[in-house]
N, C-alpha and C positions, 0 to 999 in steps of 0.2 A: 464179257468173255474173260474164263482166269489165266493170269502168266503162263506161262509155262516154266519152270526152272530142269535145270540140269541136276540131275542125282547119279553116283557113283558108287556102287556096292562093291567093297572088298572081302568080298568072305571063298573060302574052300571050300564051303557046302552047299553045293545046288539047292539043295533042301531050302535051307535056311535064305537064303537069296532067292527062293521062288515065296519064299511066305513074305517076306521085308515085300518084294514087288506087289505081291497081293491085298496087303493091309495099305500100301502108297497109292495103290490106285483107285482105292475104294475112296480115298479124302476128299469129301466133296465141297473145300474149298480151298484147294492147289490143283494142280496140273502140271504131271512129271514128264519129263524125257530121262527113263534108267538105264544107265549103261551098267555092264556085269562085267567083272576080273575076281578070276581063282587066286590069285596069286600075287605078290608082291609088284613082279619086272611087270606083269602085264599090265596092274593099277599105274604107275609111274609112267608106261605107254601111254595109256589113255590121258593121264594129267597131264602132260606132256602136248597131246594133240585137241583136245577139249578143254574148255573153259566150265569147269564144273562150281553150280551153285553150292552143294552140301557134300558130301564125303559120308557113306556110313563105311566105318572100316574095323575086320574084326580084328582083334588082338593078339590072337596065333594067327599067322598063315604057317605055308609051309617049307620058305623062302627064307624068311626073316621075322622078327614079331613084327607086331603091331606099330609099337613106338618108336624101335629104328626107322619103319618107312616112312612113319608121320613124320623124324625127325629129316630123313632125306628129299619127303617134300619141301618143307620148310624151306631149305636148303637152295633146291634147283629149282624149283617149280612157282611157289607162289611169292609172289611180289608182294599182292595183297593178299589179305587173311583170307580164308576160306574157310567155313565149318565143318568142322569133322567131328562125328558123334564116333565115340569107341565101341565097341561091343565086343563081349567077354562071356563066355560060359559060365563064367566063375563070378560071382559078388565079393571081389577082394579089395577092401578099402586102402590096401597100400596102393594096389593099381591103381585104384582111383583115382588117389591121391597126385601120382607122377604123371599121368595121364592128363588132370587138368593142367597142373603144373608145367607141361609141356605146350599146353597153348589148346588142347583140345576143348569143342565147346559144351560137351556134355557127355557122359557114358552110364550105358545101359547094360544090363542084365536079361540076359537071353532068357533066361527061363522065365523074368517076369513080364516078357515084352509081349503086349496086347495090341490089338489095334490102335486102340485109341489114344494108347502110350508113345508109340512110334510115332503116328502123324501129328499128333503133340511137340514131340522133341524138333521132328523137324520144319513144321510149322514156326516155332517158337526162333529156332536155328538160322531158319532164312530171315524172320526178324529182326533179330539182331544183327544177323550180318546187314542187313538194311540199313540197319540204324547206326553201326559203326561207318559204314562206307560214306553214309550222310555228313553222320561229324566229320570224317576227313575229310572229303569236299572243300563242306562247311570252312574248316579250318585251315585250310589250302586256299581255297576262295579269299579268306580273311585275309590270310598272310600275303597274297599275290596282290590285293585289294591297296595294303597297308602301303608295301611295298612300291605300286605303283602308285599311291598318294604321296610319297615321300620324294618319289621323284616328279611328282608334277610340282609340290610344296617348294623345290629344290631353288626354282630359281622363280623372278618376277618379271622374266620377258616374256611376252605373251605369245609373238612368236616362238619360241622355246617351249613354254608351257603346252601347245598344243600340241606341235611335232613331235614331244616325248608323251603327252597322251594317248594318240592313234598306236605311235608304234606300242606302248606297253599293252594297246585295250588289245591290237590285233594278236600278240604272245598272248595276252591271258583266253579270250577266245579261239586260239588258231582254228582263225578265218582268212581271208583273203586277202579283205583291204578294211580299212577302218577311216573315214574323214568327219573331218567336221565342219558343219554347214553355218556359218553367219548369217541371220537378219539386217538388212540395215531398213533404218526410216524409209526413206526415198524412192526404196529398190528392191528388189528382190532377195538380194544380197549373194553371196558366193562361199564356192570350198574355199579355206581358209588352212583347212591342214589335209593331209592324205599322207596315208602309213605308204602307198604306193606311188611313188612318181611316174606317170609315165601320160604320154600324151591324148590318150584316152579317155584316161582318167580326168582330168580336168578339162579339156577341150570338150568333152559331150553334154558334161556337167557341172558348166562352169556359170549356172544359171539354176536358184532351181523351178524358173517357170521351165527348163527342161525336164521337171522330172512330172511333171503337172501339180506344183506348188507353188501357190504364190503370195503375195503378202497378207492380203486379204480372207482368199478360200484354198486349201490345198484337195487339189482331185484326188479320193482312192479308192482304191479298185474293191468291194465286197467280195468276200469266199462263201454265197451262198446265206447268209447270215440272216435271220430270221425271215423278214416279208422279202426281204430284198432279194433280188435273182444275181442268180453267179453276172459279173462282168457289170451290173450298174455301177451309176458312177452315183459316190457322195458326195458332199462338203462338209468339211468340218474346221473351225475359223481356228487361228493362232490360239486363242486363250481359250477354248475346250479342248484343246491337245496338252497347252501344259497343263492343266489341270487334270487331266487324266490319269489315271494309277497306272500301276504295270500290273498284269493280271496274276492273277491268285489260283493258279491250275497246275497239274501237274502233267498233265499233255503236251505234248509237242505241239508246236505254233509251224506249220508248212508253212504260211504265207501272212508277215505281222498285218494286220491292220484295224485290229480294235485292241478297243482300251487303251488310247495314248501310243501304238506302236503301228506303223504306218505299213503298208507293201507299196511303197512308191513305183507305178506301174512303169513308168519312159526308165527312169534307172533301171530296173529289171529291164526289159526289152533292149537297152543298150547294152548294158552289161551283160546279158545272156547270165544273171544271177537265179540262183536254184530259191535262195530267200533272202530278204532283207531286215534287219535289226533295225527300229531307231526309237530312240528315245530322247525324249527333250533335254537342252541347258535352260534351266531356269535359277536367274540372279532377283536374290530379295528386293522388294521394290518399293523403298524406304519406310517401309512398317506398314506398307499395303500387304491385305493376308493376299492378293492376288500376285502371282511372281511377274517378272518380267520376262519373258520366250526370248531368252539371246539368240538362240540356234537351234542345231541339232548337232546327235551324234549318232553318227549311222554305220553299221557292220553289215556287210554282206557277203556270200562267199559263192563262188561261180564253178568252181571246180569239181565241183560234182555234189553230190544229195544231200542238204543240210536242213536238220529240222531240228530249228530255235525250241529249247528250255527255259522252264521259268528261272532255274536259276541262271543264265545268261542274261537274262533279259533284268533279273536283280541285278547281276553283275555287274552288268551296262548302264543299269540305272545308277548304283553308286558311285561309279567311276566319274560318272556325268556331274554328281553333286559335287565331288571332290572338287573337278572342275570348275563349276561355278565358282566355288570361294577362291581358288587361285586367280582366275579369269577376274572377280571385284576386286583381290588384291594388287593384279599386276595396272587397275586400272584405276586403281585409289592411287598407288603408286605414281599414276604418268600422270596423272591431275596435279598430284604434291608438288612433282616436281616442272611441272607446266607452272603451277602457282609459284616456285620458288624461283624459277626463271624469270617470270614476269614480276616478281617482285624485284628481283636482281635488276632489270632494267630499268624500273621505275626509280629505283636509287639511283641509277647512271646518269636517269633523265632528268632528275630533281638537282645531283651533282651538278649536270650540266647549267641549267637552268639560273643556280644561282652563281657558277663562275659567269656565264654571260653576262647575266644582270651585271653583276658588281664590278665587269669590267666597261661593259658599256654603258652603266651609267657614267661613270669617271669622267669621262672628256667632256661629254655636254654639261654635267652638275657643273664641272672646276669652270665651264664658258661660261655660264646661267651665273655663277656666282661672281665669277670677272666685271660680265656686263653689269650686274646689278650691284655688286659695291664702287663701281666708277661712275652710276648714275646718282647714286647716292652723297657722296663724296664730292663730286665735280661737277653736279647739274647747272649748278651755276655760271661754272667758266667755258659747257659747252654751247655751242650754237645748236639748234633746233633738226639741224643733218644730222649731225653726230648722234644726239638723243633718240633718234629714230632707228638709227643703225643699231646703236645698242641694244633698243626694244625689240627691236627686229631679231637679233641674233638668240635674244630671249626667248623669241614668241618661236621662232627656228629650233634652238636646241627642246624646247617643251614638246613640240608637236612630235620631234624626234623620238624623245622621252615617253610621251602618252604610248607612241605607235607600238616601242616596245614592249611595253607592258599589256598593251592590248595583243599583240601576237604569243608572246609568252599565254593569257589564259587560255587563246586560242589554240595554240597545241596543245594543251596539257585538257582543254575540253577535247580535241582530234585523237588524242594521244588513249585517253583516259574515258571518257562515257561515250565516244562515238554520237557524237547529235544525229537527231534522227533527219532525214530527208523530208524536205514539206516542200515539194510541186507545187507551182503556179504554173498557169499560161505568163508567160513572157514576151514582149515583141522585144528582140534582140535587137533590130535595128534603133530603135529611142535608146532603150538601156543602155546599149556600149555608147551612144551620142552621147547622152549624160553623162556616163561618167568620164568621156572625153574630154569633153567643154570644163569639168571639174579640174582637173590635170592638168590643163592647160592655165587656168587660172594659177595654177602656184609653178609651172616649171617654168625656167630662166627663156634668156631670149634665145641660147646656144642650142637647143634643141626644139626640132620641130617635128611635133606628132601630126602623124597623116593617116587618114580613115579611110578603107577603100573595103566596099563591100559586091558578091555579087551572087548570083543563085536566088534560091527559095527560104528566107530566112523566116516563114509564117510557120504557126504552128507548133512551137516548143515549150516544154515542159518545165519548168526546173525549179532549183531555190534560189531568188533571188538573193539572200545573205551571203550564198555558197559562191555563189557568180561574180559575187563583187568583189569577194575575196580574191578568188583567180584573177579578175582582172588585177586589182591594185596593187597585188603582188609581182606579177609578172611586169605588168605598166615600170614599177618602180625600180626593179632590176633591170629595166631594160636603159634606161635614165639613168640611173646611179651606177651601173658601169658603162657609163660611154661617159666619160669624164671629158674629153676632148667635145663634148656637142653631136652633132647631125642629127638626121634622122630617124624616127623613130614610128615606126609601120605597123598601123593594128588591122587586117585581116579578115574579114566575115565575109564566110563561102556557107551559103545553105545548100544541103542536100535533100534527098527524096525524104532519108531516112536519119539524119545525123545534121547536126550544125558544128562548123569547122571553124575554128579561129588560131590566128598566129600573130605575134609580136616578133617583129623582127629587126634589130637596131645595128650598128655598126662601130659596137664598144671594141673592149677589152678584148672577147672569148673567153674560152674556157678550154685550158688543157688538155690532150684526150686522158691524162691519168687521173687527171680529178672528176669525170663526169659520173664514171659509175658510181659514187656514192653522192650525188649531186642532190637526190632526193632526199636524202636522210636528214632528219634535223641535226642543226650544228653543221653542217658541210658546208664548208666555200673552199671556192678555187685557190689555187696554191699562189695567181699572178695578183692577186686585190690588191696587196701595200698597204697602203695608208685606209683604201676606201672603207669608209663603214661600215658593219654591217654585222648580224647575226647568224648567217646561215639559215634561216628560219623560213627566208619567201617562196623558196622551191617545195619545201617539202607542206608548207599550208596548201597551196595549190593542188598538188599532186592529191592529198586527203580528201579536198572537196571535189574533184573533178570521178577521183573511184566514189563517193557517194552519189556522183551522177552516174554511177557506171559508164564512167566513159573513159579517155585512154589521151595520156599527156606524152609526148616525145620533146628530145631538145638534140638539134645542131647546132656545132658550131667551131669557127676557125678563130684560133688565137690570132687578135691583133685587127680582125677583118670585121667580126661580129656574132649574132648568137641567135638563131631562131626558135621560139618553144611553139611547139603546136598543139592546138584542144580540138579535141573530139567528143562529141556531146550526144548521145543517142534521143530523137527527139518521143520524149515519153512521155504517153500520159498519166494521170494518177491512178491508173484501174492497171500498170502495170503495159498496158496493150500501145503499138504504133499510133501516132495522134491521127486525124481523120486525113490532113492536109498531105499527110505521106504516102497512103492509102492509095 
């Protein structure tokens, strides 16, 4: 089926205007709609109230010439170019001349105009105006393209980045709404921007297994498409949609959904949208030729009859590319600066590391080196008490010594490679016994550890390395700040699902201003004085016990004493509750 285009004759002579009709109608490859005017006012009526493809206009009326009225359309009427062919009685190359020079697209000669001349010109006429109207697009598209690349370039927060893409894609489309949809691993993933806020808009769609997309197969809906019947449902997986083109036609798209461009059926249906846009983000995928599907970017307009263009759908597809690169820069960016963050801490933590060290080696070395040049020196004038005490104080500050060097590699392995989690079966009851009976063997007579267990302690999961930690550390805080002696209370409560332990002594305390950061390495309480220590035994603990995924708290009242409690989820190594919980 041909166009149809709009045609305009300016001529005084019926005559002449029934012959121009007669040769345009015969062209059998256009199709006119010809409007007729005598006269000047009545031609500038009609441009005025019609949208005319071509102009034939002659160069006398009897009004005004020719080239005043072509130059008062110019004037009032056309925004964009419109062709106008001149026509003249007369073959005068001055006319000619002023005629093109005024903007006209071509002028003829009445006496020599033939059929085949006419439908020529203005075949030729609609042409080019084709072809100009195309470059401007073209170059409007470009410039609006650039323009909204430069503000998405603008900045490198990702939030930003996108809010300034919907709203510029929705201006260069004026369409409705414009969002864009994130994938995540895990999940479905979600809107992430919307040109329009409003609680529709994201409450309906804040899913897109609501639109019937999912990670896996996204549902769409077929327009009749080859074997397939109107309304079946297809699948088509993530990575044959980014891979998909945007199509190569010059028909309107009523409803996208081949070639990479979807009709998301539930969005439509929610939306009450006429059509829907979308086109893939796709981010390089480290020198894989396959990209990686970050999202989507989808345009849809509901207010009334909208039939998607291929160059929309270019449009939209370069907008979308622009996007990827800002989208890898604002995310090369938060990684840079994730890495310089965490390299910043790591200085903090190596700073710290070695003020600890070299302060706490000081008091035991200068003891270590006391006792051992007064054994050297004076063995002789001591009695065999004294030599022992001093060995002792030896073999005390060493063991002191070893332990912090051993916690030091132990955070900075916590800190630094995260050890990975290695489950056993454990019986909790022997375990905490041994290493009870162990502790008991080197603490004074001043304090007495007490073991009291009750529940379902069968059944548990864990790492033994990980567990010893927790205990010796918490054991050891609970003993080294109770300076004064008493007792000292270890806890095992089995659960259905969890194994519960608490150390609970009747030291020092702790502050309530110093507990929130009681985790953190290097913390201790503000009351210690003189007591030893690193700050080091809360926060190993705290490391191994989230590696059991499980869940450490601490009470405690100044002067009274200090409870920590563990929670221990009792798991097996498949991940799953052990049998005995079941």
């Amino acid at each position: 089926m041909l166009d149809t285009w709009t045609l305009l004759i300016i001529d005084d002579c019926a005559a002449d205007r029934k012959i121009y009709r007669r040769y345009l109608l015969k062209d059998p490859h256009q199709s006119y709609q010809i409007l007729e005017a005598d006269c000047a006012e009545d031609g500038l009526a009609l441009c005025r109230k019609v949208r005319c493809d071509v102009i034939l206009l002659d160069f006398c009326l009897p009004d005004m010439s020719g080239l005043e009225l072509f130059d008062q359309m110019q004037q009032e009427i056309f925004k964009t170019s419109v062709p106008v062919i001149m026509l003249t009685g007369r073959g005068d190359e001055e006319i000619a001349v002023q005629v093109m020079k005024r903007g006209a697209l071509d002028y003829l000669v009445k006496q020599n105009l033939t059929q085949d001349v006419l439908q020529l010109a203005v075949r030729n006429a609609i042409k080019q105006s084709c072809l100009q109207a195309q470059l401007l697009k073209t170059q409007e598209r470009q410039r609006l393209i650039a323009t909204t690349a430069l503000r998405i370039r603008q900045s490198l927060n990702l939030e930003q980045i996108l809010n300034t893409a919907v709203a510029e894609v929705q201006q260069l489309l004026k369409c409705d709404r414009v969002m864009v949809y994130q994938f995540y691993p895990d999940t479905d993933g979600k809107i992430v921007a919307s040109s329009v806020e409003s609680y529709s808009t994201v409450a309906l769609c804040d899913r897109v297994g609501d639109w019937g997309l999912g990670t896996r197969d996204w549902g769409l809906r077929t327009e009749d498409k080859g074997t397939r019947r109107q309304g079946d449902r297809v699948l088509i997986t993530r990575e044959e949609f980014s891979q998909s083109p945007i199509p190569n036609h010059q028909s309107p798209i009523p409803y996208i959904y081949e070639l990479g461009l979807c009709n998301c059926v539930s969005l439509k249906e929610q939306f009450n949208t006429k059509a829907n846009l979308v086109v893939p983000i796709n981010l390089s995928n480290n020198g894989n030729p396959t990209p990686k599907l970050w999202g989507l970017l989808i345009a849809h307009h509901n207010s009334g009859e909208r039939h998607w263009q291929t160059d929309d759908a270019e449009m939209l597809n370069e907008v979308s590319v622009q996007l990827a690169i800002a989208i890898q820069q604002a995310e090369l960016l938060a990684q840079t600066q994730a890495a310089l963050a965490k390299e910043k801490q790591l200085n903090v933590f190596k700073s710290q590391i070695i003020t600890t060290v070299s302060h706490e080696y000081r008091t035991p070395l200068t003891s270590i080196l006391a006792a051992a040049s007064t054994l050297v020196k004076h063995s002789q004038q001591l009695d065999e008490s004294k030599q022992q005490r001093f060995l002792g104080i030896i073999e005390q500050k060493s063991r002191y010594m070893s332990k912090l060097v051993d916690n030091m590699l132990l955070v900075n392995q916590l800190e630094l490679e995260k050890p990975k989690f290695q489950p056993i079966s454990v019986d909790l009851l022997q375990f905490f016994s041994d290493l009870l009976e162990q502790e008991r063997e080197t603490v004074g007579d001043r304090h007495e550890l007490i073991f009291k267990v009750t529940g379902n302690h069968h059944g548990f999961w864990g790492d033994r390395g990980l567990l010893q930690q927790i205990f010796i550390n918490l054991m050891s805080n609970a003993i080294k700040y109770s300076p004064d002696g008493g007792s000292v209370e270890f806890h095992l409560i089995g659960k259905e699902s969890e194994a519960i332990f608490y150390i609970q002594d009747s030291g020092i305390g702790i502050p309530m201003a110093d507990r929130e950061n009681l985790f953190q390495s290097f913390s201790r309480g503000s009351n210690v004085d003189t007591i030893p220590g690193t700050g080091l035994g809360l926060a190993i603990a705290k490391a191994c016990v989230e590696l059991h995924s499980g869940n450490i708290t601490l009470s405690s009242e100044v002067g009274q004493g200090t409870k920590v409690t563990v929670s221990l989820p009792k798991i097996c190594p498949t991940g799953q509750l052990s049998p005995s919980s079941t």
